[in-house]
C-alpha positions as CSV (number, residue, x, y, z in Angstrom):
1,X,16.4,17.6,11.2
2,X,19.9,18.5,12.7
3,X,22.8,16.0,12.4
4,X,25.2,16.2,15.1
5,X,28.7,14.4,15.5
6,X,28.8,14.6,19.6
7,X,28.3,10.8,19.9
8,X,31.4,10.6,18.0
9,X,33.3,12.3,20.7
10,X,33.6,10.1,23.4
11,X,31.2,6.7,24.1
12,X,31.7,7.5,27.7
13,X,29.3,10.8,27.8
14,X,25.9,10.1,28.9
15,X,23.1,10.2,25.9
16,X,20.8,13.0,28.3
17,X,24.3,14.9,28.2
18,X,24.6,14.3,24.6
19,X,21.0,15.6,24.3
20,X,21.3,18.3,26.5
21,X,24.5,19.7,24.4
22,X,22.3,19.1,21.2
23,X,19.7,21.7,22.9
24,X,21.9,24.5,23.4
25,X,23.3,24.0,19.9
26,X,20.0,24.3,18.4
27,X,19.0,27.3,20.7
28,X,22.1,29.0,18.5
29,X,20.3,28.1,15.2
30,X,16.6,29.4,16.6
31,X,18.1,32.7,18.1
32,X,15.4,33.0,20.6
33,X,12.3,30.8,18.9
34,X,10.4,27.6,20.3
35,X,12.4,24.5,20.4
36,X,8.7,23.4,19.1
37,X,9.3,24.8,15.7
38,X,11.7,22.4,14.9
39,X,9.0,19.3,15.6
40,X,7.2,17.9,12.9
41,X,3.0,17.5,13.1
42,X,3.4,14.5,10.1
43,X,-0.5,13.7,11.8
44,X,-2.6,15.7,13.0
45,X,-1.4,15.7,17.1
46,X,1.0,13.6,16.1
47,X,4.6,15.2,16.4
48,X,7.8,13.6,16.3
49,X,11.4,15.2,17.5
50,X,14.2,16.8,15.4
51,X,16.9,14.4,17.7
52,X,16.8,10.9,19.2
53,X,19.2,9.4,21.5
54,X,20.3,5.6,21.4
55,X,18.0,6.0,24.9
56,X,15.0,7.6,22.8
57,X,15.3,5.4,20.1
58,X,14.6,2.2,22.1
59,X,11.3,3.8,24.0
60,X,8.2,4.5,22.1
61,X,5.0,6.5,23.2
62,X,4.2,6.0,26.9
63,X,7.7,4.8,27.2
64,X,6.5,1.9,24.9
65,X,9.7,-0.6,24.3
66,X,9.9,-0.6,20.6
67,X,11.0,-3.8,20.3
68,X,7.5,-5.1,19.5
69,X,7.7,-3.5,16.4
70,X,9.9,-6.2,15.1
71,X,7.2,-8.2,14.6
72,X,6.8,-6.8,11.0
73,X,10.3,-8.3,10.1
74,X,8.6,-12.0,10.4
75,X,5.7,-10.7,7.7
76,X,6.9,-8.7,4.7
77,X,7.3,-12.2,3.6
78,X,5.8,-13.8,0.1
79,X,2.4,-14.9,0.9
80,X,2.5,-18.1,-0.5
81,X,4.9,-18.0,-3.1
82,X,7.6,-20.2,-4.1
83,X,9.9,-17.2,-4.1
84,X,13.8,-17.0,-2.6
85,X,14.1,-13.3,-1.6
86,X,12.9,-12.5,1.8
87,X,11.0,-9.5,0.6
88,X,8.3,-9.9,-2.5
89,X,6.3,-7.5,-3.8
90,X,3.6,-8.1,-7.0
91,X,4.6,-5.4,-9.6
92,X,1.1,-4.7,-11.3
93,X,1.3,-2.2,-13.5
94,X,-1.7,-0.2,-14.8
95,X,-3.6,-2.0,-18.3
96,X,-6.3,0.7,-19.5
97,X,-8.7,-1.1,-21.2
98,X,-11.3,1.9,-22.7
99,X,-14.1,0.3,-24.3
100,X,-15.5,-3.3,-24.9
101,X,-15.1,-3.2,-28.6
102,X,-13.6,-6.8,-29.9
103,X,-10.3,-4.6,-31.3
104,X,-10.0,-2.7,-28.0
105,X,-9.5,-5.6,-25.9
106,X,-7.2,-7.5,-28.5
107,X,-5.3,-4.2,-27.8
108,X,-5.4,-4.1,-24.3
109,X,-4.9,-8.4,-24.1
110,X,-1.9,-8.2,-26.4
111,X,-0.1,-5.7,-23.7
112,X,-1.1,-7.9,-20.7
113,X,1.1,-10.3,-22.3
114,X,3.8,-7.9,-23.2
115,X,3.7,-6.7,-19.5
116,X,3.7,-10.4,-18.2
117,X,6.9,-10.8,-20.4
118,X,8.9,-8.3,-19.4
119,X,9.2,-8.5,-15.5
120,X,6.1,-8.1,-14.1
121,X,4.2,-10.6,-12.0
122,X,1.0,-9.3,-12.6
123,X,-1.4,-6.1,-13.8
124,X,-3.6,-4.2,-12.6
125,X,-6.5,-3.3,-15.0
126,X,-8.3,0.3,-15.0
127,X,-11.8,-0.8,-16.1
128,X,-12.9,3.0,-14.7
129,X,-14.3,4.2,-18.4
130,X,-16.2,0.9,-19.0
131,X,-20.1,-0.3,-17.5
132,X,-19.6,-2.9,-15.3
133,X,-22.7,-4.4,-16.3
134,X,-21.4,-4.8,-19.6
135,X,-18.2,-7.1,-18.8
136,X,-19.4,-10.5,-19.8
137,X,-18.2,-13.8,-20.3
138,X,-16.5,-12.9,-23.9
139,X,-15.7,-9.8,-22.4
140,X,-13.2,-11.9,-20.0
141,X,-12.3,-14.4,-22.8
142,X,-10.8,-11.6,-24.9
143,X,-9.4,-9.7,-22.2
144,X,-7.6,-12.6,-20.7
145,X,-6.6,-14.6,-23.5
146,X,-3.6,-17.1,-23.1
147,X,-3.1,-14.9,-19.6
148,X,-2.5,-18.1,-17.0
149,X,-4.4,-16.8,-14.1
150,X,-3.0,-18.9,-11.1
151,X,0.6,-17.7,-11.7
152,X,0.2,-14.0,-11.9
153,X,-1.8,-11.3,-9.8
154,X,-4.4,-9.9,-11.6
155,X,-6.3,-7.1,-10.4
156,X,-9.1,-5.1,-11.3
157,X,-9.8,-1.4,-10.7
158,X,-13.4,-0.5,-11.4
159,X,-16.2,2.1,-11.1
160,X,-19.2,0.9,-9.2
161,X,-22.5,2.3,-7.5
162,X,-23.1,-0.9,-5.1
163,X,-21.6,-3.9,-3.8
164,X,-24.2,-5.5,-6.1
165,X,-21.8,-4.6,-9.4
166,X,-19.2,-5.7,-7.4
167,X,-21.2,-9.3,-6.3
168,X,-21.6,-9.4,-10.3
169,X,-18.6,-8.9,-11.4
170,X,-16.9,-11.1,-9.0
171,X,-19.4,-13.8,-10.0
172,X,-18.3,-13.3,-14.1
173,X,-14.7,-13.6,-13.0
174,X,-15.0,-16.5,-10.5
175,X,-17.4,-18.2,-13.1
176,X,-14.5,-17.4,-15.9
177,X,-11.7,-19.1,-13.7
178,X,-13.8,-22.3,-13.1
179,X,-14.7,-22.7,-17.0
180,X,-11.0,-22.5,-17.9
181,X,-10.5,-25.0,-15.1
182,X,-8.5,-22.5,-12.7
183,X,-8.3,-23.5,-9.2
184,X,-9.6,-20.3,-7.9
185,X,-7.9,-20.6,-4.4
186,X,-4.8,-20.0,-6.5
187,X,-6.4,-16.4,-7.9
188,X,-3.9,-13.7,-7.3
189,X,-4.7,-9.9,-6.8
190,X,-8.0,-8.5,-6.5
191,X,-10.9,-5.8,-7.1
192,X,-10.3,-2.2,-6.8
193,X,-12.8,0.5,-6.1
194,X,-12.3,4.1,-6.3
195,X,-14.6,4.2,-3.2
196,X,-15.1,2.3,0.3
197,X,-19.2,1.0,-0.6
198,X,-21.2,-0.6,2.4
199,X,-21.1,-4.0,1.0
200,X,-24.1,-6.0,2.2
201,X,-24.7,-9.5,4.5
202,X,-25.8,-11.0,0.9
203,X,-22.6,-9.5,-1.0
204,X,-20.5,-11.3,1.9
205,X,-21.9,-14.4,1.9
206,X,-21.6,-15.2,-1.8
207,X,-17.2,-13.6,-1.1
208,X,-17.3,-16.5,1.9
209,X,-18.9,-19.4,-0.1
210,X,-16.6,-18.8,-3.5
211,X,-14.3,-20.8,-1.4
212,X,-11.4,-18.7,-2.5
213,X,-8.3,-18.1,0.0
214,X,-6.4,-15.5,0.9
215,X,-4.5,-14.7,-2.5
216,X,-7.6,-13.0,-4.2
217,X,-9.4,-10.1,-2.5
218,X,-12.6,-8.8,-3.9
219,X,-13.0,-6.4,-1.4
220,X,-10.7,-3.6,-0.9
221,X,-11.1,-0.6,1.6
222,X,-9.0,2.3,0.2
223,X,-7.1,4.2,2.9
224,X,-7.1,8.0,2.5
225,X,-4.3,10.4,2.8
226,X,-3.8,13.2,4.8
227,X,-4.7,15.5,1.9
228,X,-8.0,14.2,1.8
229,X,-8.4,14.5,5.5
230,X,-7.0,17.1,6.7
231,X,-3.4,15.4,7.2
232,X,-5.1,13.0,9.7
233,X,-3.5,9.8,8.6
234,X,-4.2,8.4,12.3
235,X,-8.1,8.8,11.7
236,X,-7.5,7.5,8.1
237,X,-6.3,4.0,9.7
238,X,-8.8,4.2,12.8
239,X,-11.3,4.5,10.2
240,X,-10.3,1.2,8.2
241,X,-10.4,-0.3,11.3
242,X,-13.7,0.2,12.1
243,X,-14.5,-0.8,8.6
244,X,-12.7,-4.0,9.1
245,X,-14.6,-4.9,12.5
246,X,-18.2,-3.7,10.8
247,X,-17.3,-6.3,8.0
248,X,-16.5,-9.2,10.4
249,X,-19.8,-8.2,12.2
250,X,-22.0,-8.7,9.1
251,X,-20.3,-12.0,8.1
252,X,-17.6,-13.8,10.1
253,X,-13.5,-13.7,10.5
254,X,-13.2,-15.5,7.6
255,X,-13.9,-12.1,5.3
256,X,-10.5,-11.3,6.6
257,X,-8.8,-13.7,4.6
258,X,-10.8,-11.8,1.1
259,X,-10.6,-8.2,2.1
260,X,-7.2,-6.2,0.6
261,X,-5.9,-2.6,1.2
262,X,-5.3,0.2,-1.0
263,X,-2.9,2.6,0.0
264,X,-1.7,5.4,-2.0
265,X,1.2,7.4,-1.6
266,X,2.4,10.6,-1.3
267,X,5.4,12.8,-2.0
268,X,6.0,12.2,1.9
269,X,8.5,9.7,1.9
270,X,8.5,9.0,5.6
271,X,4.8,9.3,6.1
272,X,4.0,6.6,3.4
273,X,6.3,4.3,4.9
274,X,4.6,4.6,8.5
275,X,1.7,5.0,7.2
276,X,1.9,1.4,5.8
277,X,3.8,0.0,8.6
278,X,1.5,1.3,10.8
279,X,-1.5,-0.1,9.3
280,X,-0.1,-3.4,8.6
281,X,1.2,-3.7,12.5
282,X,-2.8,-2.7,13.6
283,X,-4.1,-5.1,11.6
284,X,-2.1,-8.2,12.5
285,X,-3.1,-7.6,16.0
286,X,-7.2,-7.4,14.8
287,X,-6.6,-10.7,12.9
288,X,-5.2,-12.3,16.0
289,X,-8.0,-11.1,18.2
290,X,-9.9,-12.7,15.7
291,X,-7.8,-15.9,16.3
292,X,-6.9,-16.3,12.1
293,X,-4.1,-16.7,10.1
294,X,-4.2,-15.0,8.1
295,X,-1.5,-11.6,6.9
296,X,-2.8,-8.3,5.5
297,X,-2.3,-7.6,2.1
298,X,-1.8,-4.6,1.2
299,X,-1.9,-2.9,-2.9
300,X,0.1,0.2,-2.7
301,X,0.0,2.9,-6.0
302,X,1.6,6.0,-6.4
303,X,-0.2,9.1,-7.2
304,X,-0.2,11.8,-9.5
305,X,1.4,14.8,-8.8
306,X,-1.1,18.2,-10.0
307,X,1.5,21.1,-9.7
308,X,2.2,22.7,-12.8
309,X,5.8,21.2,-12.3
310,X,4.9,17.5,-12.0
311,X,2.5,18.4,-15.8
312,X,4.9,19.5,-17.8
313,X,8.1,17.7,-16.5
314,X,8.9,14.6,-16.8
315,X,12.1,14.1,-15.4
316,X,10.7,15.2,-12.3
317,X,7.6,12.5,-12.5
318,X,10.3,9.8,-12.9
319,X,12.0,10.6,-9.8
320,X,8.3,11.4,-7.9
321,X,7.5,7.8,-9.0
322,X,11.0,6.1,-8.1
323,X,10.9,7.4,-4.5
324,X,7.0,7.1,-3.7
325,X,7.5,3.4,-5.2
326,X,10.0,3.2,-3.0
327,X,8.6,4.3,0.3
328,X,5.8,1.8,-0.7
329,X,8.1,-1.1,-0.7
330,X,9.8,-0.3,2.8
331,X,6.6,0.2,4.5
332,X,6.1,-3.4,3.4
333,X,3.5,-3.4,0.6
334,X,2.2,-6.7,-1.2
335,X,1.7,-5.2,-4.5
336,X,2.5,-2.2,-6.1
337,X,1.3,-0.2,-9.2
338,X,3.4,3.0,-10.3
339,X,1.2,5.7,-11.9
340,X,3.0,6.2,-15.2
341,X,3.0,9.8,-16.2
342,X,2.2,10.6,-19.8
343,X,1.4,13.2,-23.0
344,X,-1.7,12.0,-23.7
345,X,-1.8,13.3,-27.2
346,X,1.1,11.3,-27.8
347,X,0.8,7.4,-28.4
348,X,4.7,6.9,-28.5
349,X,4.9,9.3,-24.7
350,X,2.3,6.8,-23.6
351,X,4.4,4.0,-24.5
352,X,7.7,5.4,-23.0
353,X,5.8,6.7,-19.4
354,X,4.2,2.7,-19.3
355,X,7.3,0.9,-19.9
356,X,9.2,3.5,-17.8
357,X,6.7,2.8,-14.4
358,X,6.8,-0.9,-14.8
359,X,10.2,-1.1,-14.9
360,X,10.9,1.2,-11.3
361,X,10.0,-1.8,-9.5
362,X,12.5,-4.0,-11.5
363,X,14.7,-1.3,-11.2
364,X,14.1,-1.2,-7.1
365,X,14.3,-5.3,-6.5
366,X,17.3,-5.5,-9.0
367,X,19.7,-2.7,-8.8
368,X,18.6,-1.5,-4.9
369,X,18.2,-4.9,-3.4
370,X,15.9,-3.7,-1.2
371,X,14.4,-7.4,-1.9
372,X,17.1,-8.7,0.1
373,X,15.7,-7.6,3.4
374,X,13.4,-8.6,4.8
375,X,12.7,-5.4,6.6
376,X,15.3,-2.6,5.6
377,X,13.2,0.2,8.5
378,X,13.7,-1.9,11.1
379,X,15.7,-0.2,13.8
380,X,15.8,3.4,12.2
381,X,15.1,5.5,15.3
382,X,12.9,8.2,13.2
383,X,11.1,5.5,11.3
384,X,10.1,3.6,14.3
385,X,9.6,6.6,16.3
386,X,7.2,8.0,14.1
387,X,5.9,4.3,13.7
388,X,4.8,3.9,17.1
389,X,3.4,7.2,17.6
390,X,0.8,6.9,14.8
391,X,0.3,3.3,16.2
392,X,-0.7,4.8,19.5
393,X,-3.1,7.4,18.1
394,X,-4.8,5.6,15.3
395,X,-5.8,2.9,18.5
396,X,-7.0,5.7,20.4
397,X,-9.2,7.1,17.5
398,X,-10.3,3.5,16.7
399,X,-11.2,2.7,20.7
400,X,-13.2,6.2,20.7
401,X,-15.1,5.4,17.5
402,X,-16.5,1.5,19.2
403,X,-17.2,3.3,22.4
């Protein structure tokens, strides 16, 4: 994108003048190509300009006003937490728990704690190695020893075949919660599977009458990337759209309040962020055609990079963690896990790469202050260009798909 300094010149030239100037400058650069070439398809059909004017950057697609986009600014606020910044996100970093042996969930309960201690507000638990099936009662009781439920976010990422495992397992938590005399309306975080599973009317019913409110979320629908779509993150939201009005239609617009997003992002810094605001902006205005009041939640995790440079370096993980992290929390994520990037034949690497990914949210909320905002985007012409154009065509894909 070309930075120019003609609207330092003089505040009396008109912006179509400005832009107009901007044109021919550029033509010098191309030397005879398409001014198309310097457009960027971040969606597929979705393009968004190399230059804005103050005039551009107040209209949106179809000449849309932009200024509804300030509605996010009013809800990247805690979700019912007692906190004093105006921007909260959970930092839940990854627990591996690989077997259900007594001495391997000692282990894994005796770094929960650790985490807990030292600035986290929660974990996120990778159950993906373990049977489901298998996770009982003293399963959870070692696991979650002295871990105060209510007062951090605990999440669960697990490998199932059916919503049944999942209607299980939720059960064995709930059941946990109640015998240590949680309040589970005061559960934190969620259940997170690899896959979007067609969760049955039966499945629902038992998520509506555990009575729990919005802060736990035992569904999730995971949102894919453009690299697993063909770099169609409009269809990727049109299609958790659909998902979300096919669940309502098999229970009621209460689910809403229980169902959680999982977003993960990409070395595209800009995308991720629209992505995520994007989502978020589509989804408040299906929960108020619903007529709830509820806010979507949304767990964001940064992914792992498979170039032979993002292997073998690790310098360069740290910094491919510290910006998709960051591009998660100025999209306006509720909870974020970092992807810590390790030698797995070492036991002190994996101890360094943890400790290193749970501390790049500290690290973001205490040395960035990007806490302190309550939405740091709002107003940046590329952001909410590119905003409102994958707005428009995700709502065009999702009103062709319920046609």
């Amino acid at each position: 994108m070309f930075v120019d300094n003609f609207e330092n010149q003089s505040k009396e030239v008109k912006s179509d003048l400005l832009k107009k100037q901007w044109l021919e400058t550029a033509a010098k650069f191309l030397k005879g190509k398409p001014y198309q070439e310097l457009e960027w398809e971040f969606s597929e059909g979705v393009f968004v300009e190399p230059y804005y004017t103050k005039n551009d950057a107040k209209n949106g697609e179809n000449n849309s006003d932009l200024s509804y986009l300030q509605i996010l600014q009013n809800n990247q606020l805690a979700l019912n937490e007692p906190v004093s910044q105006p921007r909260f996100w959970y930092n839940q970093p990854f627990v591996t728990v690989n077997n259900l042996e007594k001495g391997e969930l000692e282990r894994a309960n005796k770094e929960i704690r650790q985490v807990l201690m030292s600035g986290a507000e929660g974990v996120c638990l990778d159950l993906m190695s373990i049977e489901i099936d298998n996770f009982d009662k003293k399963a959870f009781e070692n696991l979650l020893f002295e871990v105060s439920l209510p007062y951090c976010a605990v999440s669960f990422r697990i490998n199932i075949k059916n919503d049944a495992f999942l209607r299980d397992f939720s059960s064995r938590y709930i059941d946990y919660a109640r015998q240590k005399d949680f309040d589970v309306r005061l559960l934190t975080g969620g259940i997170l599977h690899h896959r979007n599973i067609e969760i049955s009317k039966e499945t629902l019913q038992f998520i509506l009458d555990t009575e729990i409110e919005c802060r736990f979320h035992p569904i999730s629908l995971y949102v894919k990337n453009g690299q697993e779509n063909k770099n169609d993150e409009a269809q990727n939201i049109a299609d958790i759209l659909f998902e979300v009005k096919t669940l309502v239609e098999n229970s009621n617009k209460s689910i809403l309040q229980n169902i959680g997003f999982v977003v993960e992002a990409t070395d595209s810094f800009f995308v991720t962020i629209t992505k995520i605001r994007a989502l978020r902006w589509l989804l408040m205005q299906m929960y108020d055609l619903y007529e709830v009041d509820y806010k979507p939640y949304i767990h964001s995790m940064t992914s792992q990079g498979t170039d032979e440079k993002s292997l073998q370096d690790e310098n360069w993980n740290l910094i491919r963690n510290t910006t998709q992290a960051f591009s998660c929390v100025l999209g306006g994520t509720n909870a974020l896990t970092v992807v810590s990037h390790q030698d797995q034949n070492s036991e002190r690497s994996k101890m360094w790469a943890n400790r290193i990914a749970r501390n790049v949210s500290v690290m973001l909320r205490e040395e960035s202050f990007i806490d302190k905002n309550t939405d740091p985007i709002s107003g940046s012409y590329y952001c909410e260009q590119m905003t409102d154009k994958l707005i428009a065509f995700a709502w065009q894909k999702f009103q062709a798909m319920i046609k």
